[in-house]
Structure formats: structure tokens, C-alpha cells
FIFIPA-121040 format. One record per residue: residue in one letter; z, x, y of N, C-alpha, C, O in turn. Coordinates in steps of 0.02 Angstrom, whole numbers, plus 50000, padded with zeros to 5 digits. Each point is the difference from the previous one (the first is absolute). Layout:
! residues N
aZXYZXYZXYZXY
...
//
This chain:
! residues 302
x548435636354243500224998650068500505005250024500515001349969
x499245002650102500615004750019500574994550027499954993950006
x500585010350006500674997250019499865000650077499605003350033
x501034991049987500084997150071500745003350009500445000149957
x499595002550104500484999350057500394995650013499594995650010
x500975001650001500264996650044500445001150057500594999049987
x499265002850073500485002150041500164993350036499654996850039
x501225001449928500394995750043500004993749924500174994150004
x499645008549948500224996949950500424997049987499964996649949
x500585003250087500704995949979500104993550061500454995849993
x499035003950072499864997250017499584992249991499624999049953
x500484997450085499744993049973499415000449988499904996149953
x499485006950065499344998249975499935006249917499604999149955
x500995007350050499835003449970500314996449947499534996649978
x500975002049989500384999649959499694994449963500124999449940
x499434995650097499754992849951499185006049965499554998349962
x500525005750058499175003849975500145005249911500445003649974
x498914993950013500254999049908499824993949973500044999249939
x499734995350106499704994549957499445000249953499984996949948
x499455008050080499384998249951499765006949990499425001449985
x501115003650026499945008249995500435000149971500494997750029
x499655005749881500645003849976500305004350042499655002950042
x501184998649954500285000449999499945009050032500195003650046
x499374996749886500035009249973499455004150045499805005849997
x499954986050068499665003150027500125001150069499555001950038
x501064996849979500284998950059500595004650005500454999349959
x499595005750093500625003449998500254997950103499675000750052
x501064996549935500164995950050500465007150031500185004949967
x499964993650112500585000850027500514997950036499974994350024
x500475008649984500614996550027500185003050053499735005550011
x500804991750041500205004150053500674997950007500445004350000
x499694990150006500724995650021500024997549949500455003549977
x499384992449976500024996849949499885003149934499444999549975
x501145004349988499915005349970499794994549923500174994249992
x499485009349970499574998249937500125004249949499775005350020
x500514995849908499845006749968499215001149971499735005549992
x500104990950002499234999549990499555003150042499545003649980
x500644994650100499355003050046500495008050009500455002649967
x499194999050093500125008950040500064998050051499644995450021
x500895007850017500245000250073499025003950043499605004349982
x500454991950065499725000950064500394997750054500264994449999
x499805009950053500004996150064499575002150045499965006150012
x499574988650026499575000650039500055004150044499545003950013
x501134995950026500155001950088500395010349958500195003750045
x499864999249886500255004449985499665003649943500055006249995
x499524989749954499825003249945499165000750028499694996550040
x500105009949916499375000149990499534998649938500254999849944
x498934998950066500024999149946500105005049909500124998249942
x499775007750088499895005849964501034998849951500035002849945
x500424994750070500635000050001499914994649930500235002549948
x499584992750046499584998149928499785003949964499415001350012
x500865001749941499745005849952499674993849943500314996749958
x498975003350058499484998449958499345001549992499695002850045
x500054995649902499405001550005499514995950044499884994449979
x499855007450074499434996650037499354997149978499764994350003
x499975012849969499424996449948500044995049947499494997549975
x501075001150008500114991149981499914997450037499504996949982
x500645001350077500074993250056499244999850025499615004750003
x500264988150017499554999650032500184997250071499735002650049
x500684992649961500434997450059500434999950007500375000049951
x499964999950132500584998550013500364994750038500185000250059
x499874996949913500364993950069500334999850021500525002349978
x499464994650088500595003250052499994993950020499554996450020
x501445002049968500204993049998500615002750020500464999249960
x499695003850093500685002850017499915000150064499444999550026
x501405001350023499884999950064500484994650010500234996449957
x499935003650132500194995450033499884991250007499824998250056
x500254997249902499744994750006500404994550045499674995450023
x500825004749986500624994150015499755000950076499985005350032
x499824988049990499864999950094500785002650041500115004150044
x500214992749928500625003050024500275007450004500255002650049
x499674999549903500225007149991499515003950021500105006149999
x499254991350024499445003350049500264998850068500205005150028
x499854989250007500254999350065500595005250010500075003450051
x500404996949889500565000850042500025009749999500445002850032
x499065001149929499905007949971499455000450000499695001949951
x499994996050116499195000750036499655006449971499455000749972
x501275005550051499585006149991500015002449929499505003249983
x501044995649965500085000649923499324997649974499585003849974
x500344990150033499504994249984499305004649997499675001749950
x500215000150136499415003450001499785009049956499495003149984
x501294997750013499745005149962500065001049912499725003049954
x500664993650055499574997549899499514994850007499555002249964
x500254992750058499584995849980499145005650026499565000349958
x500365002250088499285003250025500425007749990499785002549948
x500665001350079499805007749973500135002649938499725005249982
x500714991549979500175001649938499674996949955499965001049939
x499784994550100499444996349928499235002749999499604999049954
x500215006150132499585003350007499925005149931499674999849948
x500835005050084500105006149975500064997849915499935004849963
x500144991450019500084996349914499314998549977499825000649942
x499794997250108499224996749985499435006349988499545000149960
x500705005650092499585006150001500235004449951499665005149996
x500844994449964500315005049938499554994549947499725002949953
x500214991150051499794996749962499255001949978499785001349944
x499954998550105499165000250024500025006749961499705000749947
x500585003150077500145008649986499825002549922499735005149979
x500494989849992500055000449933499274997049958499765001549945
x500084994650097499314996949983500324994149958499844998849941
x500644997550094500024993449971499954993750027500335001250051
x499474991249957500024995650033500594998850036500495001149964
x499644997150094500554998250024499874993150017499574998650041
x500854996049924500144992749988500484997950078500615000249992
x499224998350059500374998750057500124992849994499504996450002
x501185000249990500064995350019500054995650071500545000950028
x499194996549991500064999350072500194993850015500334998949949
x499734995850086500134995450020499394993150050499415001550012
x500784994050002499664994650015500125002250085499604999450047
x501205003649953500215000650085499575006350031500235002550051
x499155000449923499475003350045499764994650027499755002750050
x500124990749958499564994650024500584997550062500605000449987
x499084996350104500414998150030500004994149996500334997450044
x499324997749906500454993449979499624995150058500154994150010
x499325009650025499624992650038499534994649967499864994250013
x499895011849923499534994649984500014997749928499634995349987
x500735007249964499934998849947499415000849960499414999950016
x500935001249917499115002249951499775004450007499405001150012
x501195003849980499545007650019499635001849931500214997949946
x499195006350061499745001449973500065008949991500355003350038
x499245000049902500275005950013499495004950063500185005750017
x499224991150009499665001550031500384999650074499875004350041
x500594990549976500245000550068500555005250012500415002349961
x499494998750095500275007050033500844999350020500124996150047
x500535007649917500664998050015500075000950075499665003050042
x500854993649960500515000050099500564997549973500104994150015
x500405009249940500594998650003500234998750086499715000950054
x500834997349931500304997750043500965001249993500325000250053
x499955000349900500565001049954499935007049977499555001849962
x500915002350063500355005849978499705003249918499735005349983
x500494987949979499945003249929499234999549992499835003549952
x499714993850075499394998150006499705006450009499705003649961
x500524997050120499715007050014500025006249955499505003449991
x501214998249975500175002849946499275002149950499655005049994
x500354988749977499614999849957499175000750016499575001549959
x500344997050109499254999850003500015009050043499465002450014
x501015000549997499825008450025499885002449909499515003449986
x500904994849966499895003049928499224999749992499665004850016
x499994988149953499384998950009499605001550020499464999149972
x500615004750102499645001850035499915007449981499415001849997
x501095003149987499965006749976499914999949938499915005749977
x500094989949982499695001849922499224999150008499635003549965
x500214993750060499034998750035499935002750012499445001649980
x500965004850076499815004250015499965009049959499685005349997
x500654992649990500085005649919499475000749956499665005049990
x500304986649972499825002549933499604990250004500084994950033
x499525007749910499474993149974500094997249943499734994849979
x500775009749986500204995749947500834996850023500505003650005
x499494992350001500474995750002500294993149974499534996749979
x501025000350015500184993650007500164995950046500574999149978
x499414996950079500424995950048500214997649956499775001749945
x500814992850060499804993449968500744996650024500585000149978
x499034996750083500554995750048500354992449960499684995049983
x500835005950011500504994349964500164993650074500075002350057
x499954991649932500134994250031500814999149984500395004649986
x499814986050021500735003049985500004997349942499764994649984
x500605010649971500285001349949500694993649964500514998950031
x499334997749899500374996850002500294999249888499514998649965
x500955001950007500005000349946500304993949981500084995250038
x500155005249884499984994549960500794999049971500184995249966
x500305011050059500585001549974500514996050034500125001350059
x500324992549900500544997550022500655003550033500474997250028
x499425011449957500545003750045499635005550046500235005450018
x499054991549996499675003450044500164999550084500314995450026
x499445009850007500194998150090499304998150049499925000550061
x499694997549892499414997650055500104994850023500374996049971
x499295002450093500044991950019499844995949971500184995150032
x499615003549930499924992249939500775000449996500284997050046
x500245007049898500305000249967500894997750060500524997149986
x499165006550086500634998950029500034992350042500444996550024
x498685003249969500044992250026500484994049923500284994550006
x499655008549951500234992949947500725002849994500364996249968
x499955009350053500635000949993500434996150053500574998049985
x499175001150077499964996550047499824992150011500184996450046
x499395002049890500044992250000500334997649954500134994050002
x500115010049944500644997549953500434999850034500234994450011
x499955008850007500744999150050499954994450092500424998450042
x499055000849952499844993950056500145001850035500464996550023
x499405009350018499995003950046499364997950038499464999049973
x500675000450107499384999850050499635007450001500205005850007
x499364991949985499365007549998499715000350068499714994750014
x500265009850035499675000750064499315004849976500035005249967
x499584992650050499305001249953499215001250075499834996250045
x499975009049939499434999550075499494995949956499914998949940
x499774999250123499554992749986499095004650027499444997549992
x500685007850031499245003850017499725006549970499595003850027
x500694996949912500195009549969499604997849907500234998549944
x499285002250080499234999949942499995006849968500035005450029
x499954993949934499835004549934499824999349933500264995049974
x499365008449988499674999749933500495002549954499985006049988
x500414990849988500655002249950499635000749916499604996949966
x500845009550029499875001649917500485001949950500535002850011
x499284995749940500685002649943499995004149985499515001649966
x500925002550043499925007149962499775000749955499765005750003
x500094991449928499724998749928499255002650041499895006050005
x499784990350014499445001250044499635004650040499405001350007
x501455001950031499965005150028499665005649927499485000749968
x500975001050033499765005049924499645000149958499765005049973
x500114988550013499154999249971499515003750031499715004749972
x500174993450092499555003950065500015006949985499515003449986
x501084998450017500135006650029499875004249920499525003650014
x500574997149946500015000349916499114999949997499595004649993
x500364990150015498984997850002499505004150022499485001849973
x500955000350119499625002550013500075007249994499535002550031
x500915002949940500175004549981499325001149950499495003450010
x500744991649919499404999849953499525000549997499745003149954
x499914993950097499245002750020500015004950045499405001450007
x500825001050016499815004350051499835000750085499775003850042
x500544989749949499614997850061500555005250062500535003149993
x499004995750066500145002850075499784995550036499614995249997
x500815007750044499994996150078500544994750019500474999649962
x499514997350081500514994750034499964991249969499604995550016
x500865004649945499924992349968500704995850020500535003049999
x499464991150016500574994950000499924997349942499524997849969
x501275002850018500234997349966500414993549993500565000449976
x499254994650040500364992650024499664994549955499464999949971
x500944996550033499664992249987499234996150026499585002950035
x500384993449952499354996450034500044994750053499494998850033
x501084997949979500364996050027500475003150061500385004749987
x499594992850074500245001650058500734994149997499784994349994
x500735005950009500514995250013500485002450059500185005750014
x499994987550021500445002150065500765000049951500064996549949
x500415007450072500595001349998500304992149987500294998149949
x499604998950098500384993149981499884996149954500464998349963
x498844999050026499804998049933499985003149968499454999249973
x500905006649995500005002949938500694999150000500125001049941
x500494997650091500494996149987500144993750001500564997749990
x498914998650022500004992749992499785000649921500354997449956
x499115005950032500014997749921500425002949952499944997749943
x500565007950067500455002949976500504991449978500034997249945
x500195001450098500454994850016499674992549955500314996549959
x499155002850059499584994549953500085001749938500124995249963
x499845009950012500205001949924500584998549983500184995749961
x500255009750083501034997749976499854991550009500094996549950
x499805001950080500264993850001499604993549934500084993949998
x499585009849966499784996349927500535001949957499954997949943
x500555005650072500595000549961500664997950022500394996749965
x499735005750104500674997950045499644998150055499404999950011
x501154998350028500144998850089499895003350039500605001350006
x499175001750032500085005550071500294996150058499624997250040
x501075002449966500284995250072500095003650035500374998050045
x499375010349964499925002550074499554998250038499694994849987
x500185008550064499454998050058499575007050019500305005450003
x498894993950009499865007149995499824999750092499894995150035
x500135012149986499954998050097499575005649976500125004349957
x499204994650094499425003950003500075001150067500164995450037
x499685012549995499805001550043499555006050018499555000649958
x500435003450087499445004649990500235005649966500605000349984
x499005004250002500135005949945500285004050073500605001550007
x499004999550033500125003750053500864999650026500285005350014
x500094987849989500624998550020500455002349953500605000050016
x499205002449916500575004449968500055006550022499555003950017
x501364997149981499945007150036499745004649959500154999149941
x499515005750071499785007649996499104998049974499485003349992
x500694989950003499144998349979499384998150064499474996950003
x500895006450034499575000450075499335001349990499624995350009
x500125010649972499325004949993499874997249934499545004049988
x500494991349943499855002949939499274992450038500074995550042
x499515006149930499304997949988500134993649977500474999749960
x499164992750059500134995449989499334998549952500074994449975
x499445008150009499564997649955499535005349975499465001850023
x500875000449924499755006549943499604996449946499725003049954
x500284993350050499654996649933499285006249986499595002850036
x500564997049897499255005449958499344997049963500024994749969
x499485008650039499774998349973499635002849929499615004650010
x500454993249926500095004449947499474999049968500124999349941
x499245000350072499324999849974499665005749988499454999649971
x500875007950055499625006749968500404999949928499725000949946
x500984998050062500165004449937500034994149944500165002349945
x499734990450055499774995149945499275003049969499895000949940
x499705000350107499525001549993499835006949951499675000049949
x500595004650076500185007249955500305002249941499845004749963
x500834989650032500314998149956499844994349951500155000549940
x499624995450078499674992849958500664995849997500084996049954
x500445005150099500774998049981500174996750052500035002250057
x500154988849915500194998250066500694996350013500204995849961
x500145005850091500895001849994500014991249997499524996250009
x501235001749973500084995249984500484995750062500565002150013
x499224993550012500254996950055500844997450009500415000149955
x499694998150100500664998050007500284997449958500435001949961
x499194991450050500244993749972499865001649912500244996049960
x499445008950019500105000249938500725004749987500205000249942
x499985001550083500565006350011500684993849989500334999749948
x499764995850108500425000350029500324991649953500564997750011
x499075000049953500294996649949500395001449951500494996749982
x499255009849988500315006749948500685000650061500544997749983
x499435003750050500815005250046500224994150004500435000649956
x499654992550065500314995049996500384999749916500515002749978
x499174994249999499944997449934500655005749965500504997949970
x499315010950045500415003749962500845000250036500525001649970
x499364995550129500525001350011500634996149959500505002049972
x499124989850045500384995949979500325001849935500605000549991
x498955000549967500325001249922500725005250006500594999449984
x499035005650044500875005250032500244994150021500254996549956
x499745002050087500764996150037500194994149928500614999449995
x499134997849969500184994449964500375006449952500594999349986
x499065006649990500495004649950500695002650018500485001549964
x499404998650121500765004250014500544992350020500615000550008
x499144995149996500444991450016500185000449922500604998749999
x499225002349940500154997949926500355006249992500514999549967
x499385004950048500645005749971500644999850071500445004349999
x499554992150040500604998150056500434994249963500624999949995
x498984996049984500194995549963500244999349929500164994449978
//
């Protein structure tokens, strides 16, 4: 097996990658989040040639770096646009250059959220900044080159009691009986990162090309996936907050983000023979481990 790339390695999708690929086959990078293990890149300053390695080892590169935070897109429109599409251009065509796959991670926010269940056959209309972002990338690696990766991620969710995804900040929030203001219309196909990387690892392995989602099988609205968050804590404790649902749209800066991305993940089960593991199987495990933290850090208080 040749060696993989990681550009943005120290990043959240990069840094969980290494599950079902050694170690010795992965050379990561860093930018902000310094590592002694990986090599400095920065997207918006380094090139790739600035990696003193051998090429004819690698077969891919993934590109898991860039502007992600909606916020820090709204508020550095023009920063945003030029690392996320020209610096990730000019990164994709040094890539190609070399004669290696370029692994694009992309997102669910190419879709404008009217209809849900996208498939990889339907045609993007972002609608959201980072959307657009991502679907001008897509669009110039097609246009380049035929060997490729898409492989659009849903939202992203892990298993770590000192993790920052939404599972994790919703139960930090119902231990402490805190009211949760929660949108009641904002659908999406949520996945675990464990999952994530399976995919992405899998489909490296075979070889595969082209545009695959990567999501769950299951579409859940935003609110019931905190109603059953809460049905769980509460087979152990109390929740005496109150949760207020309203539209996704009425949170500020969440004006434009797409109200129904839900995916649909039947090319790459299919390609892969791999099929991701659902919420509700997820979200008993993240309960179950929070509590145990909180009962470990109440006995060493005590």
C-alpha cells in the first residue's frame, strides 16, 4: 500500500484518521495546532513541493483543511474565500500535478435544504457561503482531473466526554439543568466520526472515484435528536430544565444555513459493503460514558 497525505491533519476529520490504516501509512499536517509527529503546511502560504518527500510513495491526498467555523466565514468573507477556493485550488492542481488522487472533503451545505435526501446524482445550490465554498472546489477538480475523491460529510458527531460536538454540549447543558433553545425544522443525517473514517479509509482502499456521501441512513430533525438525548440522561438523573424550540432560521447568523440536508448514503454502502451505525445506536454509548465521568469526578469531589 502507497502512503497517504494528510493536508489539515491536526484538524477534526484529520486527526481521528488512522483507524483502519497504520499509522506508517499516513503522514499528517499541521498548521495552528502544532504536532511533533506531523510537518507544518499552511494552506493560504506553503506549497506543496515545501514537503520534502518522496511523491512516488503517496498515492493520495486529503484535503481536510481550510476555513470551517460559519462565524469566522461571515465575519472574513474575503480571507474565507481565499483559502477555502484559491488556495485550496492552487493545492488541488500541484496535487493532480504530481499524478496523485486528491481526497476533497466537502460538505452536506452544497445542498439548499428544500428537499432532503440528496442523492449524489442531484445537482448542488448552496445557498450558505461555506456551501458555495465548497461546491466552486468540486466543481474545478471535475474539471481538471477524473481521478478523484468527493466525499461530502453530514453533521459530524463523536463519542468523547471532553469533546465539542453537539451531542456532548447538549448533556453538559442537561446536567446542569440548563434550558436548551433548540430549532424544531433543521434535518440532517448525523454521523460519528468512527464512521466517518471508516468511509473515508475504505474508500481510499479500493480505489474508488468519484462523489460519495458519507452520512448515516436515518434523517433526524434537530429537536428529536435532543429529545432522545434527554430520554437517556434521564434513565439515570433528572433534567428539570425546559427545552424552547424554535426555527433554525431565528438563530442569529443562522439565517441562510439550509434547513434540510439530510443524505443519502446508498452509493458508498454499496461500494463499501459498510453500513454506518445509527443514532440511537451512538447515543446510548455517549450517555452511558457521560454519566460515568460525572459519577467519577462527584467521587473524587467527595
Amino acid at each position: 500500500m502507497k502512503k497517504i497525505l494528510v493536508i489539515g491533519g491536526s484538524g477534526y476529520v484529520g486527526k481521528h484518521l488512522g483507524l483502519t490504516i497504520p499509522n506508517k501509512y499516513l503522514l499528517k499536517t499541521y498548521c495552528k495546532n502544532k504536532n511533533k509527529n506531523f510537518v507544518y503546511f499552511d494552506v493560504s502560504k506553503s506549497k506543496l513541493d515545501d514537503i520534502n518527500i518522496n511523491y512516488e510513495e503517496f498515492s493520495h491526498v486529503i484535503i481536510s483543511a481550510g476555513m470551517v467555523r460559519f462565524n469566522e466565514i461571515i465575519n472574513n468573507p474575503e480571507e474565507a474565500r481565499h483559502i477555502n477556493i484559491d488556495c485550496t485550488k492552487k493545492l488541488i492542481e500541484a496535487i493532480v500535478d504530481k499524478g496523485l488522487v486528491p481526497v476533497f472533503i466537502s460538505s452536506e451545505s452544497v445542498f439548499d435544504g428544500y428537499s432532503g435526501n440528496y442523492t449524489e446524482n442531484d445537482e448542488p445550490n448552496p445557498i450558505h457561503e461555506y456551501g458555495r465554498h465548497k461546491y466552486h472546489v468540486e466543481k474545478f477538480i471535475k474539471n481538471i482531473t477524473s481521478n478523484y475523491l468527493i466525499i461530502r460529510l453530514s453533521k459530524v458527531f463523536d463519542s468523547k466526554v471532553d469533546g465539542e460536538t453537539l451531542i456532548m454540549d447538549w448533556l453538559n447543558k442537561i446536567a446542569k439543568n440548563e434550558d436548551i433553545v433548540c430549532a424544531n425544522d433543521h434535518v440532517f443525517t448525523p454521523i460519528h466520526i468512527d464512521d466517518v473514517i471508516i468511509y473515508i479509509e475504505k474508500l481510499i482502499k479500493i480505489n474508488a472515484l468519484g462523489v460519495f456521501h458519507a452520512t448515516s441512513m436515518f434523517p433526524y430533525c434537530r429537536d428529536a435528536m435532543l429529545e432522545m438525548v434527554i430520554k437517556n440522561y434521564n434513565v439515570y438523573r433528572d433534567y428539570n430544565g425546559k427545552v424552547v424550540k424554535q426555527s433554525l432560521h431565528s438563530f442569529k447568523g443562522a439565517s441562510e444555513i439550509p434547513l434540510n440536508t439530510s443524505m443519502n448514503p446508498l452509493k458508498i454502502i454499496n461500494i463499501t459493503k459498510i453500513y454506518p451505525r445509527n443514532f440511537v445506536h451512538w447515543i446510548d454509548i455517549i450517555t452511558t460514558k457521560f454519566i460515568n465521568n460525572l459519577d467519577s469526578s462527584n467521587d473524587k469531589i467527595s
